[in-house]
N, C-alpha and C positions, 0 to 999 in steps of 0.2 A: 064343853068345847076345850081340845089341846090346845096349848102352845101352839103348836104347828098350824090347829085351823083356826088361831087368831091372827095368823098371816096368809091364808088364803089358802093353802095344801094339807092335806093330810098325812098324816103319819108315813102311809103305804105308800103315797108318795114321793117322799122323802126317799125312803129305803130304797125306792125305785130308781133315784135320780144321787146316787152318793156323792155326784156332779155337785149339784148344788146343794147340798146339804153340806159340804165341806166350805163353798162358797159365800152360805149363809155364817158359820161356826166362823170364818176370820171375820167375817163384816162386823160381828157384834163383838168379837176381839177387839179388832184396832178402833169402835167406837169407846170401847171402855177406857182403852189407854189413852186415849185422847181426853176423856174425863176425867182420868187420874194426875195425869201429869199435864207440862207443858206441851204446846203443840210443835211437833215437830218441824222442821228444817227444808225437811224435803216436800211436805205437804205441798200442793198447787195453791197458789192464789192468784190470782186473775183481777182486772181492775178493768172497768167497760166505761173510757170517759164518756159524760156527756157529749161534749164538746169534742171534735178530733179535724182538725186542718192539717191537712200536710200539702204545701206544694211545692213541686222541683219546677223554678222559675226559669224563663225560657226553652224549658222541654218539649219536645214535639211531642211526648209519649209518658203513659205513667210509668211509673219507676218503683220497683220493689227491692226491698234493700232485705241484706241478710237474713235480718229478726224478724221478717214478716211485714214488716208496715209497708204503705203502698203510697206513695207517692203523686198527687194528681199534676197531670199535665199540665205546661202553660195557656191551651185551649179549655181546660176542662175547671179551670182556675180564671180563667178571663173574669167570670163575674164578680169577683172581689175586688178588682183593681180600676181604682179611674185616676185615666192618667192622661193627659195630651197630645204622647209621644209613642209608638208602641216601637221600643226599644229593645231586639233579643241580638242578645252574643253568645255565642260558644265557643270553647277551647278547640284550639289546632290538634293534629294528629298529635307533638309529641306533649300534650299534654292526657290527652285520649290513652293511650298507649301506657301511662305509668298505672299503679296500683290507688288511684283519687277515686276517692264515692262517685258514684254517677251523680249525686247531687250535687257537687262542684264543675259539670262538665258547661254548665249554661247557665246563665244569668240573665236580669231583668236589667237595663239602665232606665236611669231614672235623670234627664237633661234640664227637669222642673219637677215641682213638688208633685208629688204622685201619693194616695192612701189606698192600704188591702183595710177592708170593712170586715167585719164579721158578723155572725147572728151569732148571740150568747142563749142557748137554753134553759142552764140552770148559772146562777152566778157564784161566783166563789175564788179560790184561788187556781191560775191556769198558769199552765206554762206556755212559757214564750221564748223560744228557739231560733236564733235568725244564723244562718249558713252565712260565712264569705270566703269565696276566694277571689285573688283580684288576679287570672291567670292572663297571658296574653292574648289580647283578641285584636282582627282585623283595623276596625275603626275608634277603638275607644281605649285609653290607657285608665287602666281601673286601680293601679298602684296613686293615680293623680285622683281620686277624689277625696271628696270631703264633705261631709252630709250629717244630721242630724235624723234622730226618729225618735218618734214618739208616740207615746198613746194620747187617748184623751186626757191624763191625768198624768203619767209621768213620761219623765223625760231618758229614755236608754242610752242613747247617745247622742254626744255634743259636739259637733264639728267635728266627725273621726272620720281618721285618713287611716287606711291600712297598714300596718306594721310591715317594714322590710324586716326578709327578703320572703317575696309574696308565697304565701303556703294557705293550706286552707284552715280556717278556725271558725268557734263557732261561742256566740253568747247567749248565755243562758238565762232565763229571767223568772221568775214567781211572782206573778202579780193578782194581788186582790181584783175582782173586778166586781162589782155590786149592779149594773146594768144589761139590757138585753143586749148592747152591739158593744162590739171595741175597735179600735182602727189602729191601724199602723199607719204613720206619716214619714214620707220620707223627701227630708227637705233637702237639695246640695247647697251648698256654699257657693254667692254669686260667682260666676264662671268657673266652675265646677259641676262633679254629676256626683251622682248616687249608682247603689246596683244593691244587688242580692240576690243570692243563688238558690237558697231554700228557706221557707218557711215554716213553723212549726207553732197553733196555737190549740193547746191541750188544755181538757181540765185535772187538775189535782186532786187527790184524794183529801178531804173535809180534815182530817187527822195526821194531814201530811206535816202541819207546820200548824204548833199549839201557841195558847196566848203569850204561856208564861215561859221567863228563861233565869237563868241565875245571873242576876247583875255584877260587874263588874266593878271596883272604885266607883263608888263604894256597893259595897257585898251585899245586897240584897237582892231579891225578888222583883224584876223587871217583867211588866204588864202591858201589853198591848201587841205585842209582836206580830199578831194576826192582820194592823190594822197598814204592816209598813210591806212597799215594795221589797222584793231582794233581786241581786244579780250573784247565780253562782260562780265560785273566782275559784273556787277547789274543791275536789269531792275525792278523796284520797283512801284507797282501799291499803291500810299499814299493815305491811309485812307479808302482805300476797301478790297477785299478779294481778296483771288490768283486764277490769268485767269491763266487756263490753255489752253495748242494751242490746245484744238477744239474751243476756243473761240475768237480765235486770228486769223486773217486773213494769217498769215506768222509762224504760229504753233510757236510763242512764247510761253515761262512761264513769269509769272509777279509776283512775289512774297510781300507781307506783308512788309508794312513799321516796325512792331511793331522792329527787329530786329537793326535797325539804328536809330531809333528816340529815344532824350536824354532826354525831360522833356513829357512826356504821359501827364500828368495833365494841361501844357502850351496848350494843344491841343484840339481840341474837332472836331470829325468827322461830316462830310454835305455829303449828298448825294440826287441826282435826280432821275425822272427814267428815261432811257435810250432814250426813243424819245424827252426829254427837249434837251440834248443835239445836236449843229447840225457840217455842217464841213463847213471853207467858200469855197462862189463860185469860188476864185481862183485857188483853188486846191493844194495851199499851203502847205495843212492836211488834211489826209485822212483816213480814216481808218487804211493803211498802215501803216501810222505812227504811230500810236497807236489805240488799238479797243476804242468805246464807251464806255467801262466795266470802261477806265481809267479814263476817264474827267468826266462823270456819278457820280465821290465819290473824296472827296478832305479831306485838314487838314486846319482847321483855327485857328484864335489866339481864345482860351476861356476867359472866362469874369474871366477876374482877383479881379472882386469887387475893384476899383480902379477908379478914374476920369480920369487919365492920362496912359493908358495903353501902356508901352515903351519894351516891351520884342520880343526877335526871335523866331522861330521856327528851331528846330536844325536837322539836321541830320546827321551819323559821318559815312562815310566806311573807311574800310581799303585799303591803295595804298602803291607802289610802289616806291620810291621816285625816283629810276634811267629812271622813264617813264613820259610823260606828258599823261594827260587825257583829255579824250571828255565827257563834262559832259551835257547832253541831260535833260529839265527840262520842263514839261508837266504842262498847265495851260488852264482853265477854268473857267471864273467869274462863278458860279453857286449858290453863295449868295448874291448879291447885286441885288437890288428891282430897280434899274434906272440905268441909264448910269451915268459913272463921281463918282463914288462911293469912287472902290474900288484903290490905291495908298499905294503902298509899293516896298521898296529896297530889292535888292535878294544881298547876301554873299557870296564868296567860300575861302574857309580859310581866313576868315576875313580879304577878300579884296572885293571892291565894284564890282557886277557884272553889277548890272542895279540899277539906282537911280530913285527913284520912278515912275515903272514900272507902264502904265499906259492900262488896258488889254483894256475897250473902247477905245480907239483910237488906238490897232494892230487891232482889231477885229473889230468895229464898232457895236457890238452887244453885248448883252448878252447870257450865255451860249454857247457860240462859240470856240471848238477848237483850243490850240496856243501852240505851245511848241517856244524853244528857245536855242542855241547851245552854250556852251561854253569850249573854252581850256584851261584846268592849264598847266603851264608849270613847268616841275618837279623841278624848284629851291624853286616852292612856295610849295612845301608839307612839311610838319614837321610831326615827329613823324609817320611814314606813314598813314596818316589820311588825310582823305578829308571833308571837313565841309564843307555841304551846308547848305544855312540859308536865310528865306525869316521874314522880319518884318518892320512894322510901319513904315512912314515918319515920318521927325519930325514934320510936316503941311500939315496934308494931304488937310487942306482945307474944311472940308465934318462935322468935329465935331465926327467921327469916327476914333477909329482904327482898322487895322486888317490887314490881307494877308493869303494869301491860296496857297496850292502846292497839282498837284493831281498826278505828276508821274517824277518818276527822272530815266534816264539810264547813268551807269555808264560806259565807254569803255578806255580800256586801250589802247596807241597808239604805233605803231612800232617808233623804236628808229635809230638811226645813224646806226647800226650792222643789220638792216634788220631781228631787233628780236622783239620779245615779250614774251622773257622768257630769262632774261640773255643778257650778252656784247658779244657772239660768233656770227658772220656768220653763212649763210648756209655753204662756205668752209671752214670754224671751225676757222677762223681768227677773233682774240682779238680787242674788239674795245671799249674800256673804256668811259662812258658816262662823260661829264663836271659835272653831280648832282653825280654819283657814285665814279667820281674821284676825289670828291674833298678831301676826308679824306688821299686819297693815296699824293694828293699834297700837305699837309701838313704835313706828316709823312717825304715824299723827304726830303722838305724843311727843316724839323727840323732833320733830318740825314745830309744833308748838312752843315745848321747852325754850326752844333759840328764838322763835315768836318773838313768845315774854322778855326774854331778856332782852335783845333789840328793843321792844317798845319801852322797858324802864332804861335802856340806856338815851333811849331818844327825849321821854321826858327827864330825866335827869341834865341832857344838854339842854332843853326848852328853859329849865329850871334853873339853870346857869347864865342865859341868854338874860333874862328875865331880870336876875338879878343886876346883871353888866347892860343895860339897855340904856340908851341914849335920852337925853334930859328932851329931845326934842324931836323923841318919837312918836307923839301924837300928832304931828306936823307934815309926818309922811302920810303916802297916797295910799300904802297898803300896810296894814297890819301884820303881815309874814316879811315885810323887807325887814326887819330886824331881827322877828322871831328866828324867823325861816329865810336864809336866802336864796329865795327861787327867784326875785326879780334882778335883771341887771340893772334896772335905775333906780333900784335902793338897794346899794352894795356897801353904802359909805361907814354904816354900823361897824360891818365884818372887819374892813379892813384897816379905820380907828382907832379899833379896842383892840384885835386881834395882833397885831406887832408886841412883841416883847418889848423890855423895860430897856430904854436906852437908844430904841430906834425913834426913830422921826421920819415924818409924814411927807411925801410931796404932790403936787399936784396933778398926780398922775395915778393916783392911789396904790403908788408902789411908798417901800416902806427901807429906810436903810438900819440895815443891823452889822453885825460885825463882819458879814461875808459881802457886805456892798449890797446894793439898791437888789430889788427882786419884789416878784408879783406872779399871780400864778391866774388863769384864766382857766373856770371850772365850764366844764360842757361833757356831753354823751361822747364826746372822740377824743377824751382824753388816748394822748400818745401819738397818736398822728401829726406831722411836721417835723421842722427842723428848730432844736436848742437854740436860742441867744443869748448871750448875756447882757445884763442889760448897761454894762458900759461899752459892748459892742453898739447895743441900736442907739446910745448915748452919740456915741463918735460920727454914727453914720447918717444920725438925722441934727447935728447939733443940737444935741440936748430934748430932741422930741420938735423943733421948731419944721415942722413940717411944712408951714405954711412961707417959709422963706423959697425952697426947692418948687412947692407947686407956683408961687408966685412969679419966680424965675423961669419958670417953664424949663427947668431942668432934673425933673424927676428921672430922667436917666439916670442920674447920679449918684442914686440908693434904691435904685433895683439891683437884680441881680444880672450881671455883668452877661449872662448867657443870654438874655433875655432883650437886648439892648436892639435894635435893628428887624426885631420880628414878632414883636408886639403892637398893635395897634395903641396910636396915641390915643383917639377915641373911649378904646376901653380902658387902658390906661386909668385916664382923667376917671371914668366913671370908677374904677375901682376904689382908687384913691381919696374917690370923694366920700366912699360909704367907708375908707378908714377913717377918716376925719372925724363922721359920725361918731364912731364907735368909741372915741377916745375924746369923746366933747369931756370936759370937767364935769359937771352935774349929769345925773343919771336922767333925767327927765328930758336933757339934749341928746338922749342915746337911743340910737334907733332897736324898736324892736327888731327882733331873730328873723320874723316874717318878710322886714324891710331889708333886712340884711341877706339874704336867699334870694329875694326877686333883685335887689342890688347889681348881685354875682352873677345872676342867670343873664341879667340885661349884659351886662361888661362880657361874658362869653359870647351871647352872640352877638354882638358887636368884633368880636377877634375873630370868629366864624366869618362872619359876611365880608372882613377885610380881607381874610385869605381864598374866598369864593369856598369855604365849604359848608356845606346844607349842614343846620342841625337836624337832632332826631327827630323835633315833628315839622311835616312840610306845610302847615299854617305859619310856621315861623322862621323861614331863612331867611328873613331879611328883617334888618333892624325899623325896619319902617313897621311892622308890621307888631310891635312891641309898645303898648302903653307908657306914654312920657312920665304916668302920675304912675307909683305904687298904689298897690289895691290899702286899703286899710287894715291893719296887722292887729292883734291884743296884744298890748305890751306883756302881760304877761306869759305868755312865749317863751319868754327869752330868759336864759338864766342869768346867774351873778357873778358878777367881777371880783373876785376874793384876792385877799392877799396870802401869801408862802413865804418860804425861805427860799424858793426855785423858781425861774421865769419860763415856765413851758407855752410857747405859742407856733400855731401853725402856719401864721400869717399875721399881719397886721388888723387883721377883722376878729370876733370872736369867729371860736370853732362850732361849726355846724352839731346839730343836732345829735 
């Protein structure tokens, strides 16, 4: 048997049909080339998720976008969603009318918590795509919400409110899922709402996202990568133009370096055409992993005019600092003319990521597909900035310098809290990261610091006290009237000992020193009242003899002169008498704070009911209707009568609370 009729025709056949005979001669061509070499660039590859959700929420109709995907209605999607409220808006004409995806044209509100459910087939890593735009609608301002969602396990977002000035965007997620259902929750902020325009819950290709990455500070070998959430934050096609997903095997976008790159003129763009490019045979890199379109166009170092060309290639995103990052870095030699060429270090916040990275020997070829994985961990972010940086050896060996970068994705990684938006759980528990906590651990610490010293300053006074303590402080009622003066009927310690050398005591527990008599009354209102001095209230009460004016029944006399004709004598007397109290000699004739308060409330309405007007509560506008006895007070209540060098009082009673 020929050749020819181990494939089903014969020879004469063949000659017959020079058609397929020519057809059969490339097919066993371009299978060899494929065996010899890398596989090419332009080759098809196709990816058939298990799993595929698409719904445009609030649509009356499905919806087919550019790239072929199709869209399901908000009818044909009904069954995923349970929700309380069946909430749909859509955009006005002049929103209809601009150049907005149909998928931004309607949305779902959500007035209480609402979950999309799904059935998982096979489990693994899926994408998770939520659309917003917060455009203007009739009944509901979507710029004012504020909502959380989540899966069963983690958390996407934490109390987010739409970014001004309202445009559409969209977040992106890779989540493990190991289960047959997953949910989407979408919770608002009490008086608040939720919304979202489209949905997208996809499966991932098995090889899309491997275990292992190159660690960060410190430089090793980081394991587990498989097992964490990500949210894509940048997916950056360097030194080409923006793929959009018809051009992308997995309906990516890949946007413009021009945004993150720091010196444009350090740079100068290369590009091939698409069939230079190929992928290796091991399968390593695939289209999957990034289309042709990316490795096709790169950034190299430009000609500095210089013999010694020493500079980087910059690139700067914004991050996170309480998350670590997966920073995904896309390379293709597509300038160098022979193998062994090209050699240069890659940087990420100016730390070493690869030391003269060496693309011939990953690849063994030129123009061959390579990317490369690595983790920051969030201690090494400053400023929330992530600096990637590819530049020169300092010997490359070659007589050249240079390096190139054709595509960087930036993904942000779930944390301790099973978040990626914030320290809360899915069941809303507080879980403070080591990078976010540290400013809080130093705030502790320097709250503590002054702690401790306040409390050795406090026992160092106890310790002082202690020493200087009255021969006949076993004899008092409380043990803190001496330590401690929190009672005002054991003040007599304080202001005893406390006089400097030369003053002398009177019976008023004021103290004279070289500026005259003085006494100072400690309470929570310190500063409240008017100054005396105390050879004022000397003059004005003969010497404190108080009881000569009340006996006389001319306490007119050392009031205050305004007050004279329109004060009740009643309350008066009552006031007067609770000063009396307060300035008895011994602290055990002194009324507590408690008795001092109901005192003052009695003597007010009593000035009240004289002038016919009602107190605040109408149980009590009349003095009759006011207990003759005080209730029973703790004396401890009331604070201590200290002595100063300054006589601050508010009144003749101590100062309130």
């Amino acid at each position: 048997m020929t050749g020819a009729e181990r494939f089903g025709a014969s020879t004469a056949t063949i000659a017959r049909t020079p058609f397929l005979s020519l057809f059969f001669l490339l097919t066993l061509f371009s299978s060899a080339c494929a065996r010899s070499g890398g596989g090419s660039a332009s080759a098809p590859v196709r990816f058939s998720p298990s799993d595929s959700y698409l719904l445009n929420c609030g649509a009356p109709k499905s919806t087919q976008l550019d790239d072929g995907r199709i869209f399901r209605s908000d009818h044909q999607s009904s069954s995923f969603l349970s929700t309380d409220e069946d909430v749909k808006v859509a955009a006005d004409n002049s929103t209809t009318n601009t150049t907005v995806s149909p998928l931004y044209l309607t949305a779902r509100v959500f007035p209480a918590e609402s979950t999309f459910s799904f059935f998982i087939s096979k489990p693994g890593r899926h994408w998770v795509r939520l659309h917003f735009y917060p455009f203007p609608a009739a009944d509901y301002n979507l710029m004012s919400a504020a909502f959380t969602v989540c899966t069963d396990d983690i958390v996407l977002l934490h109390e987010f409110s739409p970014p001004a000035p309202p445009s559409p965007f969209l977040k992106e997620y890779l989540i493990p899922i190991d289960r047959d259902r997953v949910s989407l929750v979408f919770s608002p902020k009490k008086g608040r709402i939720a919304f979202i325009n489209a949905i997208e819950v996809v499966s991932a290709p098995d090889n899309l996202i491997v275990d292992a990455a190159t660690g960060i500070s410190p430089q090793d070998q980081f394991t587990g990568v498989s097992k964490y959430s990500l949210e894509v934050m940048h997916r950056v096609n360097v030194g080409g133009p923006v793929i959009g997903s018809a051009n992308d095997t997995l309906s990516r976008t890949w946007q413009t370096d021009a945004e993150f790159l720091k010196v444009a003129a350090a740079t100068q763009n290369v590009s091939v055409p698409t069939r230079t490019v190929k992928y290796p045979d091991d399968g390593s890199v695939t289209p999957l992993i990034a289309p042709s379109a990316v490795y096709t166009s790169a950034r190299e170092m430009a000609d500095s005019n210089t013999v010694d060309q020493n500079f980087n290639l910059t690139w700067q995103f914004g991050a996170e600092s309480a998350f670590s990052y997966l920073i995904r870095m896309h390379f293709c030699d597509i300038v160098s003319k022979s193998l062994d060429e090209l050699y240069f270090n890659v940087y990420l916040n100016d730390l070493t990521g690869v030391s003269s990275l060496d693309l011939s020997t990953a690849t063994t070829a030129l123009a061959v597909a390579y990317y490369k994985d690595f983790v920051i961990n969030a201690t090494t972010i400053i400023n929330e900035t992530i600096t990637v940086q590819v530049g020169p050896t300092a010997d490359s060996g070659t007589g050249s310098s240079n390096a190139i970068l054709n595509g960087i994705e930036v993904m942000k990684m779930s944390n301790s809290a099973g978040s990626l938006d914030g320290q809360f759980a899915v069941d809303g528990s507080y879980h403070g990261s080591s990078a976010s906590g540290s400013l809080a651990r130093r705030i502790v610490s320097g709250v503590g610091l002054a702690l401790g010293a306040m409390a050795m300053a406090l026992v160092a006074a106890m310790f002082f006290r202690w020493r200087r303590r009255p021969a006949d402080w076993e004899k008092t009622n409380s043990f803190s009237s001496w330590l401690l003066p929190l009672h005002m009927s054991h003040s007599t310690f304080l202001s005893s000992n406390s006089s400097s050398r030369g003053s002398s005591r009177n019976r008023y527990g004021s103290h004279k020193s070289k500026s005259g008599y003085s006494s100072f009354f400690v309470s929570g209102a310190i500063g409240l009242g008017k100054i005396f001095s105390l050879a004022e209230m000397q003059d004005a009460t003969k010497n404190f003899d108080e009881k000569e004016w009340h006996r006389k029944g001319q306490l007119e006399k050392i009031i205050d002169p305004h007050l004279v004709g329109s004060i009740s004598s009643a309350s008066l007397k009552k006031y007067v008498e609770a000063a009396e109290k307060c300035l008895a000699e011994h602290g055990v004739d002194r009324p507590s704070m408690g008795d001092v308060l109901w005192n003052l409330e009695y003597a007010l309405q009593l000035q009240e009911a004289s002038m016919g007007q009602p107190s605040d509560d109408p149980a009590e506008r009349s003095a009759a209707n006011i207990p003759l006895e005080s209730p029973a007070r703790n004396s401890d209540e009331v604070y201590a009568l200290t002595d100063d060098d300054s006589t601050l009082m508010a009144n003749p009673l101590c100062q309130g609370r």
